[in-house]
N, C-alpha and C positions, 0 to 999 in steps of 0.2 A: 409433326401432328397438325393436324390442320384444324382452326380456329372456327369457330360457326358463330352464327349472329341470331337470336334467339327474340323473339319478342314476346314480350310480356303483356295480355291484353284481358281485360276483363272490367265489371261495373265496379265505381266507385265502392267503397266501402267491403270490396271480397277480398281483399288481402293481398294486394296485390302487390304493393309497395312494402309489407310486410316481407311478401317472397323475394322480393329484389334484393332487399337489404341480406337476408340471410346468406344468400347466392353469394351474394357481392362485398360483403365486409361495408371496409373502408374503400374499398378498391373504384370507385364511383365520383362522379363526377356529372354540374349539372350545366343545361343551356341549355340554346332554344334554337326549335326548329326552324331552315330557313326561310325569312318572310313573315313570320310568324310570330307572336305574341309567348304561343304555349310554351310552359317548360318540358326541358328533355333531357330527363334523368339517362344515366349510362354507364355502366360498370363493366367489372370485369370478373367473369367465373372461371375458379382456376380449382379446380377437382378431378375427377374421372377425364375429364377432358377441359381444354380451353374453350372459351364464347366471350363473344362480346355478347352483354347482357341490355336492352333496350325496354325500358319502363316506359309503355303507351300510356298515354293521358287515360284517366278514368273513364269510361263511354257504354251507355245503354243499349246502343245500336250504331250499324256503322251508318247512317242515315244522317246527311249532312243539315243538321240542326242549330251544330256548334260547332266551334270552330276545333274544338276539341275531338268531335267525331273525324272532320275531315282530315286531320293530321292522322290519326291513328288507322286509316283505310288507307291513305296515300301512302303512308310507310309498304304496310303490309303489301300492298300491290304494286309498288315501284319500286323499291326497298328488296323487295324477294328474300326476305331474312330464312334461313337454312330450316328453321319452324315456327310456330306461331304455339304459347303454349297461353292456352285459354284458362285464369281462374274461376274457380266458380267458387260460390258460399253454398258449400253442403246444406246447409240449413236456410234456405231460399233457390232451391233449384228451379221453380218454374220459370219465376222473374228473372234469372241470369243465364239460361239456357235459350232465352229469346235472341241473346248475341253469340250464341256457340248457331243456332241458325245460321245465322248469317254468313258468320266465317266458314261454316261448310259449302254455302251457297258461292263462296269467294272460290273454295276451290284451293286454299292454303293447305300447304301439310300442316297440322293440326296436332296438339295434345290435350287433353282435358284434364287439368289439376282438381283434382275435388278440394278443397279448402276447406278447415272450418268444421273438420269431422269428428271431432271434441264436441262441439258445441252443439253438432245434429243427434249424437249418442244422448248428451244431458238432455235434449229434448225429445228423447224417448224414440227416434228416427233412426229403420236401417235402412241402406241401402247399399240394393246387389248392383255394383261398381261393373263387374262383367259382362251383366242384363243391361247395363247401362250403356257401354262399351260398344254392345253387340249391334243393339239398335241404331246408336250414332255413327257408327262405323269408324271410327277414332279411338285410340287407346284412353284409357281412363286410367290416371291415377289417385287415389286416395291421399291426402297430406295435411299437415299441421303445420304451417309457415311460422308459427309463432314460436313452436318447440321446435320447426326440424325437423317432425315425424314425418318418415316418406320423404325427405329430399333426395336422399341416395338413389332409391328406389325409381324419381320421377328423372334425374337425370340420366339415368339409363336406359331408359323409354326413350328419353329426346335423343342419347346418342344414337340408338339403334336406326329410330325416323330421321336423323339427318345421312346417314352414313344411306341409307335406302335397303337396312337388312330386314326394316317391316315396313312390308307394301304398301301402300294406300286403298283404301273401296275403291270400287266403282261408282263414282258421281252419280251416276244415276239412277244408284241405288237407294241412294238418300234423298233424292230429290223433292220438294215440299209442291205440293198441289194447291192450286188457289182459286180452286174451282174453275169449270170453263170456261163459261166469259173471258175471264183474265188468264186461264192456261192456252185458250187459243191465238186470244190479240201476244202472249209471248211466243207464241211459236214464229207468228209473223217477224215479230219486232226479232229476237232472233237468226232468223233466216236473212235478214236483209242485214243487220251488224257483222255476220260473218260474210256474206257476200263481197261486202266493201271492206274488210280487214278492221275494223275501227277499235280500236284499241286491240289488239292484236299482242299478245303475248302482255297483256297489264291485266284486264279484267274480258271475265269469261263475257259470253257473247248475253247468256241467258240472264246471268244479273246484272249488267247493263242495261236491258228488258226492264227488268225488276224495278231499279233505283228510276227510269224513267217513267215508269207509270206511279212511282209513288211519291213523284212528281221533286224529284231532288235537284233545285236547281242549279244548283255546281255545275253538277254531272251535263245537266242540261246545255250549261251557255261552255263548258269543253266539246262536246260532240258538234255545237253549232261551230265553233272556232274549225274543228278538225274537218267536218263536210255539213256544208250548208244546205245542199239539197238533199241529202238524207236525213238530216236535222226536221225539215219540214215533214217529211215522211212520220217519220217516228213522232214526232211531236201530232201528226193528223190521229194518225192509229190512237193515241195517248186520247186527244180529243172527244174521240165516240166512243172509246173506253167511257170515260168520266160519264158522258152525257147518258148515256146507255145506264150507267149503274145508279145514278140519279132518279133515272127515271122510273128504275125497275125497284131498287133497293132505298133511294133514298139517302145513299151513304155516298163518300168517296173512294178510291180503291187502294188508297193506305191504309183506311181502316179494315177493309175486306184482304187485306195483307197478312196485317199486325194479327185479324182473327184466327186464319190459317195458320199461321206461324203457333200462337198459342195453344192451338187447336192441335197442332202436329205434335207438341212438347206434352199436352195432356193426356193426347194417344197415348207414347212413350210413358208418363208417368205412371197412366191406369194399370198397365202390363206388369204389376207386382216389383217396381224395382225398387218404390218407398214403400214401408211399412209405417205405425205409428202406434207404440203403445202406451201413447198417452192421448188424451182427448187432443184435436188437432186447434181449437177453439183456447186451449187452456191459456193463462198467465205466464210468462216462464221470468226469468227473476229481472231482466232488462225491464220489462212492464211493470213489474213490481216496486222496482226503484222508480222508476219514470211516475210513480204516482206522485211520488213523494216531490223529486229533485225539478218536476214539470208542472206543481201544483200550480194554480192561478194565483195564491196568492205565497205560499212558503215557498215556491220555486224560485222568485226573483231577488225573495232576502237570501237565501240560500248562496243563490250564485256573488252575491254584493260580498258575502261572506266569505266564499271560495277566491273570489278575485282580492280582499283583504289580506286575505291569509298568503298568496303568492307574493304579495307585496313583504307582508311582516317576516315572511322567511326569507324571499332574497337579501332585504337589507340587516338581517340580524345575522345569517350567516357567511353574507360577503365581506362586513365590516376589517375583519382583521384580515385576507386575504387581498383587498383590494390595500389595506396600508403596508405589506408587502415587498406588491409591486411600484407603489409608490416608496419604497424603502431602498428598493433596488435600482432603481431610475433616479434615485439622488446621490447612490453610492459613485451609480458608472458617471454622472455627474463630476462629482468631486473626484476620481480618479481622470476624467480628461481636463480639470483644474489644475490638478498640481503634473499631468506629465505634459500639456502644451504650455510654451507662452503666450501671454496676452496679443491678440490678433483677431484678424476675422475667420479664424479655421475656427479655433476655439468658440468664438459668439456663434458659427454658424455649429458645431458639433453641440453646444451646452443649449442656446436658446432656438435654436431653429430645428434641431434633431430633437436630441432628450428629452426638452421641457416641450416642444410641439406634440409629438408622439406618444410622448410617455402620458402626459394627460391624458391623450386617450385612452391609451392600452390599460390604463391604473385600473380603465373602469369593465374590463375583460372578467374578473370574477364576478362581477355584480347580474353581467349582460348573460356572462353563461350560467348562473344561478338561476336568471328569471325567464333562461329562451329552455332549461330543463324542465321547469315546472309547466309553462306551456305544453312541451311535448307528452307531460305525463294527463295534461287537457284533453291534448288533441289525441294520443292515441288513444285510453279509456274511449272515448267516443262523446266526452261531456263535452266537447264544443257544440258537436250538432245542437244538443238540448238546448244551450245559448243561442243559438240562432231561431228555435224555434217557438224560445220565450221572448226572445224580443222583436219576432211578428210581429206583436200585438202592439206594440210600441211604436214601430213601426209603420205600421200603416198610418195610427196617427198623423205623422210629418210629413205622408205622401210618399213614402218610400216603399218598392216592395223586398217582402223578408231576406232574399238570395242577398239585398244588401249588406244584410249582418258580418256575411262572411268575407265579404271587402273591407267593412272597418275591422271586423277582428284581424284580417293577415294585415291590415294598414298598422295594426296596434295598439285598436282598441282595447286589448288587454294589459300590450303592452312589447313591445320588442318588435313589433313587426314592419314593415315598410310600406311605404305608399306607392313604389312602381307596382309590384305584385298585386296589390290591391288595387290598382287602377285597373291593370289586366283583368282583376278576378269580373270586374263589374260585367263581360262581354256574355255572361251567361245569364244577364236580364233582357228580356225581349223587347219591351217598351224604350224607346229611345230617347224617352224623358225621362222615366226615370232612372235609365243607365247614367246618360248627364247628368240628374243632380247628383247621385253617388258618387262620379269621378269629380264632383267641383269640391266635396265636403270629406272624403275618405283622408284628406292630407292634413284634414285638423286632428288627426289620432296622434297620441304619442309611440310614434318608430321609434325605431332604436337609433338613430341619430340624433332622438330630443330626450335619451334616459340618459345621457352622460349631462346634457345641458342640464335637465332637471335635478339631476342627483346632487350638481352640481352648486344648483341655487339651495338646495332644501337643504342640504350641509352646511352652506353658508350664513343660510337666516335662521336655520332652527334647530338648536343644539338634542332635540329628542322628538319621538312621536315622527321619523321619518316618512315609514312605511306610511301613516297615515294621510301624512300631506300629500303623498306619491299616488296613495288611493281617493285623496279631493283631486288633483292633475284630471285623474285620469277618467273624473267624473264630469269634472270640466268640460274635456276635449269633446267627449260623447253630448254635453248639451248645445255645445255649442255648435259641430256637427249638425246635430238634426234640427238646429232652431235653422241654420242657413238652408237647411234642404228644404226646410217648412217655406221659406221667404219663395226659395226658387220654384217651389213646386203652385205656390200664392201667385206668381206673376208670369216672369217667364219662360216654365215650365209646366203651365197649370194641364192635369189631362186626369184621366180615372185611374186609380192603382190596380191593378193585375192581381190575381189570385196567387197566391202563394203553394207550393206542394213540395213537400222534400225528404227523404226516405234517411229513419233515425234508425242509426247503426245500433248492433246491442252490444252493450256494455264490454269489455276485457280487460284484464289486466295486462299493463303496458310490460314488455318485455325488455328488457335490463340494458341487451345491445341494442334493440330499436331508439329507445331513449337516447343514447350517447353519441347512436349516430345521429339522430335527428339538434340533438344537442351543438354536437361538433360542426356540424353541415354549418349552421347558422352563424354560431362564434369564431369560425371561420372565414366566412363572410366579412365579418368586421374586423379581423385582424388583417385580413386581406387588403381590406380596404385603409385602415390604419397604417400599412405598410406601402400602401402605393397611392391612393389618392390623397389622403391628409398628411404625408410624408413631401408629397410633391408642392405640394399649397403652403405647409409648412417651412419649406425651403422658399418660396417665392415669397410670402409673406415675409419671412426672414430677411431674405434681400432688398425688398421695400422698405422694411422699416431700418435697416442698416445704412442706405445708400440716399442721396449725394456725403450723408455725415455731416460734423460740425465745419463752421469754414475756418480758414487759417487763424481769420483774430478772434474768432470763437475760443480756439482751440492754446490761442495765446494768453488767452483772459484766465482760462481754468488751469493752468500749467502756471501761471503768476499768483493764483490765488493756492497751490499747491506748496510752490515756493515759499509764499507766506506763512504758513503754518510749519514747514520745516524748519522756517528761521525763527518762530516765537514757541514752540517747541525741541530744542537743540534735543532734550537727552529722549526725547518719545516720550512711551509708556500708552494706557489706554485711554486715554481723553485725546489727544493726538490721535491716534487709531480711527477712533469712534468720527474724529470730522473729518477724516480722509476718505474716510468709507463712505459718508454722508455727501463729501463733494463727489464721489465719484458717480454717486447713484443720480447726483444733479443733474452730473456732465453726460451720464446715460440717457436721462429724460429729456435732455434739451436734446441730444443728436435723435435719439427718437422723433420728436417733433419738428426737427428741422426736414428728417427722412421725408420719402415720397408717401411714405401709407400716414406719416404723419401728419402732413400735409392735406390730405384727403381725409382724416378723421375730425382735423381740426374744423374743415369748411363744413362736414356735415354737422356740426353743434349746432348750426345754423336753426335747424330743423330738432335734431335729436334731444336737443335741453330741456325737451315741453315731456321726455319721455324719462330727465332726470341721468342720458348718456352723455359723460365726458368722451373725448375723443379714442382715447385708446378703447374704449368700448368698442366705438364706432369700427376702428379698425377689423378687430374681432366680429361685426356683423358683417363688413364687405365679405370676409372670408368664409359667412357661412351661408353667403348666397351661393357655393360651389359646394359644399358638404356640412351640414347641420354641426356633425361632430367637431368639424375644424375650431368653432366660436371655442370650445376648450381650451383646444390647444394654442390658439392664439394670443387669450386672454393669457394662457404660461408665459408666450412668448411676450407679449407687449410688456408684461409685468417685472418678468426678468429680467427684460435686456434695460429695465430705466431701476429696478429692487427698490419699487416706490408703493408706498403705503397707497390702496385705492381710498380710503376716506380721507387721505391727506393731498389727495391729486386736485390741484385745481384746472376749470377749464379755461 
């Protein structure tokens, strides 16, 4: 049976990452496109039929804006995946039917998932799926990504269109008119793309045409690369286009595009395929909450409150599971105790594996407690709202709003990371203030600073965790926007940009959505746990192991061991108790005589004004390569010397 490759394309927020998930289980996996920043999700569908399943970034239009749009066109057109299956949000069909344009205009075998047909019913909305169908000249399925409904149903449709047992229209039957100014200058532009082959088997000749007059400069500086003197051609024709509609219109001819385009879709709409029998103006209950949860003034204690409460449940319900696994990383402990002898297998299995590792992994129920609460955030749809409450905040400091959602994936919540969040910044236009968002998104607390965090608030504060964890984390967000203020004060000073951003309506999060978005992330960190602070922890290990004590070092504590065996003849615990005291001596001296010891000691130099003894010190070289490491360090530096921190002198 043969396998097909399916991609998944539609606007932010229509379900589309919802439909993946359903497809594809667990069965997925993520990276990123070549060259490229964007993530690229990928799965595998094993149903009716096999596919590889391919999750296109969110995009409005294939129109090269963002970087976002232009992976998800270059796929589809160099990629050649066996169908392209288009989601829409039944309940916003104008607004996402402007990219089902497009991709007919591409000339893709095609499917239309209607999405979201719950949500168009409660809003009192029908629609004839067939009439729908008939006009676009593309199958239309009706579906519920969230339940399931209609998956069977939409995968049999894509079998049928990949296998070729349902035809395609004729192109030109669907073709979008753009008036004739710009219907004539494409026939030109057109005739001479074909003439010379230019792009020839990737993109059709006429939306070539299209994307050059609505002036897409990708598109633009590849056709100069591919033929330079036709480039000037196309580019002159482009020229008296513009200057012509200017003159006549007053407009430019993306906008006289964008209207056609909309214009073609309201055709289609008027021809009875939405009904509504409710007013089309009404409240529906996403509005309704939104009064409440986006008020100016109850919406921002609201959310203080929401992000408290993330806090007092992860750490109230992780407490006995994270000592656990810290239960069980002391047992396998003391089981490679008593089956090795004393040696460097055993310091490197007990203090360099278990205690490196295990420190981190202890704190796997905490991290997956509070990366599940997030996703019941994020999918509900209450993140947008945080973002759109803290515009206003925002601009304040000279930032604009889209940066919300760089601190929030950095962490501003809480668990997130600051690469993703540096990426996310490439969707501000202003290049000042994309800079100061990538120079201050790393003050969030990631999930690399909740184990460190967890780690100190246990230390110094026997109760009221959650709380302290929710001062952190109010912290990092002032202190963020006090440095973006500075930057944007000096040298970054420029005007903030208008804000706009389309808030999803409300859902309830779905049980597998949750666990998989859960797993994906706690995943992440076990992953990491097992192979980067695994690796760091073994080299740190062998730093602080190696050159060891020297021979008359090692003569002085074996004479002084002697001496207690002979003023002690019959044992018992008083004996016990200062052999086990010399031993932790003779630990912390070869510690410091080691090479990370050696290097912790010289940085006191400096670190004493910050109150760090050296074995601290040690633990921060380590977490200049992985944040999480300064844990498991601190296991190891502490173990390998089983020396009291308030008794450590420097």
């Amino acid at each position: 049976m043969n396998t097909y490759t399916l991609a998944l394309a539609g606007n932010p927020n229509a379900g589309k990452t919802t439909l993946f998930n359903a497809l594809t289980g667990a069965r997925q996996h993520v990276g990123n496109y070549p060259g490229v920043t964007v993530e690229k999700k990928e799965g595998e569908y094993r149903g009716l039929f096999s596919a590889r399943i391919i999750d296109l970034p969110g995009t409005y239009s294939l129109t090269a804006y963002s970087e976002e749009e232009v992976v998800a066109r270059d796929f589809i057109a160099r990629e050649k995946p066996a169908l392209v299956i288009n989601i829409i949000d039944a309940a916003n069909l104008e607004r996402n039917l402007y990219l089902t344009c497009q991709l007919l205009e591409l000339k893709v075998p095609l499917l239309v998932a209607l999405n979201m047909m719950d949500v168009a019913r409660e809003r009192g909305m029908e629609i004839e799926v067939e009439k729908l169908a008939a006009f676009l000249g593309v199958p239309v399925v009706p579906i519920v990504a969230r339940s399931g409904r209609g998956l069977d149903q939409m995968m049999e449709v894509a079998l049928a269109l990949a296998e070729g047992r349902i035809v395609p229209p004729d192109p030109a039957r669907i073709r979008i008119s753009y008036g004739d100014d710009i219907d004539q200058v494409l026939l030109r532009m057109s005739a001479m793309i074909r003439e010379h082959g230019l792009f020839k088997g990737i993109y059709p000749a006429r939306w070539v045409a299209v994307k050059l007059v609505e002036n897409d400069e990708i598109l633009m500086r590849e056709v100069e690369r591919e033929n330079p003197e036709l480039s000037a051609r196309l580019r002159s024709e482009t020229e008296r286009l513009v200057d012509h509609l200017l003159k006549t219109f007053d407009t430019y001819p993306e906008a006289v595009i964008a209207d056609h385009r909309y214009g073609f879709i309201k055709g289609i709409l008027k021809r009875g395929i939405v009904t509504h029998r409710y007013d089309k103006n009404r409240l529906y209950a996403s509005d309704r909450i939104d009064k409440v949860l986006t008020h100016r003034l109850a919406g921002p204690l609201i959310m203080l409150l929401i992000l408290f409460g993330v806090y007092q449940v992860t750490f109230s319900l992780s407490s006995r599971p994270v000592a656990w696994v810290e239960a069980l990383f002391g047992a396998l402990g003391g089981m490679v105790d008593q089956a090795l002898a004393d040696g460097p297998l055993k310091s490197l299995l007990i203090s360099g594996v278990l205690d490196g590792v295990g420190g981190v992994l202890g704190f796997v129920p905490l991290i997956m407690l509070m990366f599940f609460c997030i996703a019941i955030l994020e999918d509900s749809g209450y993140l947008a709202r945080v973002a759109f409450m803290m515009d206003r905040v925002f601009r304040v400091f000279g930032l604009h709003g889209s940066s919300v959602m760089a601190y929030i994936v950095s962490g501003g919540i809480a668990g997130g990371c600051a690469v993703p969040g540096v990426m996310a910044t490439r969707t501000l236009r202003s290049p000042k203030e994309r800079l100061a968002t990538m120079l201050t998104v790393p003050f969030m607390n990631c999930g690399a600073k909740i184990p460190i965090l967890a780690l100190l608030i246990g230390a110094f504060f026997s109760e009221h965790h959650a709380l302290y964890m929710f001062g952190f984390t109010l912290l990092s967000w002032v202190v963020a926007l006090v440095a973006a203020k500075l930057l944007r004060l000096t040298v970054l000073r420029g005007v903030p940009t208008p804000f706009v951003m389309e808030l999803p309506p409300y859902r309830f999060p779905t049980g597998e959505g949750l666990l998989i978005h859960t797993w994906e992330r706690t995943w992440q960190y076990i992953k990491k746990a097992g192979t980067v602070i695994l690796a760091i922890s073994i080299l740190l290990w062998t730093l602080m192991s190696y050159p060891g004590l020297s021979p008359r070092e090692e003569a002085r504590f074996a004479q002084k061991r002697a001496a207690l065996a002979a003023a002690y003849p019959t044992g018992g615990e008083t004996v016990q108790t200062l052999l086990d005291n010399l031993e932790n001596e003779r630990g912390s001296a070869a510690l410091r005589h080691s090479l990370a010891g050696r290097l912790g000691v010289a940085l006191e130099k400096v670190t004493w004004l910050c109150g760090f003894e050296w074995r601290t010190n040690i633990a921060l070289i380590g977490g200049f390569a992985a944040k999480e490491v300064v844990v498991s360090t601190l296991g190891t530096a502490y173990s390998m010397g089983e020396t009291d921190p308030e008794a450590s002198g420097s």
